[in-house]
C-alpha positions in Angstrom: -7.1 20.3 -14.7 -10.3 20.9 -15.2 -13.0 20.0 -18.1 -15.2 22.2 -19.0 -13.2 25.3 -18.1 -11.6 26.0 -21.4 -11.4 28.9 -22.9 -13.2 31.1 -19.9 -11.9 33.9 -18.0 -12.2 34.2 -14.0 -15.4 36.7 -15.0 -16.8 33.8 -16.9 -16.8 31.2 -14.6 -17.9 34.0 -11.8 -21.1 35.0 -14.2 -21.8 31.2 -14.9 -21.4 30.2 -11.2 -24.2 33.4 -10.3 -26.0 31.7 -12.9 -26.2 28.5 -11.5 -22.7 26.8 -12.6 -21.1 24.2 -10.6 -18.0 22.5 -10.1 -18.5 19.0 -9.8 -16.6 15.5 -9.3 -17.7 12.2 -9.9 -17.2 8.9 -8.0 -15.8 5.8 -10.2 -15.0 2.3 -8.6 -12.5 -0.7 -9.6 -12.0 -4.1 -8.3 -9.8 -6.6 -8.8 -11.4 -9.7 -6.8 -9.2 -8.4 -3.2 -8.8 -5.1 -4.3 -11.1 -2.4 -4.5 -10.4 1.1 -5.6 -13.4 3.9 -4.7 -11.8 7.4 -6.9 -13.0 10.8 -7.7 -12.8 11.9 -11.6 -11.3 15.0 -12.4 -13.1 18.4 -11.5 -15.7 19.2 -14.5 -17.0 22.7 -14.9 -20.9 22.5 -15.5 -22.5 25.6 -16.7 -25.9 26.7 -15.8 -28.7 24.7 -17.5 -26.0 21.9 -18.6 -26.7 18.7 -16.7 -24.4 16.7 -15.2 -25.7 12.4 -16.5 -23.2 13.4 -19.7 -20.0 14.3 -17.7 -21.3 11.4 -15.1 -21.5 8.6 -17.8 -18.1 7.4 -18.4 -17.3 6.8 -14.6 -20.8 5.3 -14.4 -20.1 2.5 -17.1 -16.5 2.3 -15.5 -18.1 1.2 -12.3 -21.1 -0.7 -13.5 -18.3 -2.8 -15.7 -15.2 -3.1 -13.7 -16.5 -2.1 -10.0 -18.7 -5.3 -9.1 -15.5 -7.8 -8.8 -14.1 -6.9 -5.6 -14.9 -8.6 -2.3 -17.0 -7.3 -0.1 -16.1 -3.5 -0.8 -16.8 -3.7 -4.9 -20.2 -4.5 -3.6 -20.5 -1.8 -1.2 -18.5 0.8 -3.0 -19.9 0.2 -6.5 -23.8 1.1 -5.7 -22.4 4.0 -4.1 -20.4 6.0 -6.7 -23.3 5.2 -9.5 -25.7 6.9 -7.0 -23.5 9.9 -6.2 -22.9 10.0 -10.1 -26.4 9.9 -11.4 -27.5 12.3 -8.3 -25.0 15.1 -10.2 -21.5 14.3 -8.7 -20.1 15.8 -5.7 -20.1 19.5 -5.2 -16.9 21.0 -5.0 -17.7 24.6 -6.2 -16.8 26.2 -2.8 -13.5 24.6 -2.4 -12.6 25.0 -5.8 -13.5 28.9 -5.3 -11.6 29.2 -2.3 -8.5 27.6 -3.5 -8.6 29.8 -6.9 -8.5 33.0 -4.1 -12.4 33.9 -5.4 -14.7 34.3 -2.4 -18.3 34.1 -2.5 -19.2 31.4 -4.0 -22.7 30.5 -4.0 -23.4 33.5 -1.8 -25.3 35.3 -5.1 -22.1 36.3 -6.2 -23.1 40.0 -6.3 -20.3 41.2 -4.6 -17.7 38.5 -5.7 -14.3 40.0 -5.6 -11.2 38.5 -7.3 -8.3 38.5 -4.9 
């Protein structure tokens, strides 16, 4: 699933992606003092001129609370995802694209075509 999506036709999400929309994930981290678990979020939809620190913040405080408590990697890991996260997530717009069948994305989108 993903948040942000709701609601939009394929022609929405092409116009918003031409617009500057994204599709991004964000990095969260848990430890539990051995065990150390490094996850992406779900895929959120950001729309052109929406920021990303909003959709970031919950897997932020996840990892700034519960990320720390794992040795060594909850130490390595945790820096990590709250960088990726307040940087604006990871990317995924192309992939996403592709596996919906749509092809050019982030190509200007003029000639985007709907398989």
């Amino acid at each position: 699933m993903v948040k942000g999506i709701e609601g939009l036709t394929v022609e929405q999400v092409q116009e918003e992606i031409s617009r500057g929309g994204k599709f991004v994930h964000f990095t969260y981290c848990m430890s539990f003092l051995i065990i150390t678990l490094k996850r992406p979020s779900e895929v959120h939809f950001i729309r052109a001129g929406q920021g990303t620190f909003g959709a970031s913040l919950p897997y932020t405080i996840l990892s700034l609370f519960l990320g720390w408590w794992g040795f060594p990697w909850g130490l390595i890991y945790t820096p990590m995802a709250i960088i990726t996260n307040l940087s604006g997530g990871t990317d995924v717009t192309a992939l996403f694209m592709n596996q919906l069948g749509i092809s050019g994305a982030r190509q200007g989108l003029a000639d985007v075509q709907v398989k």
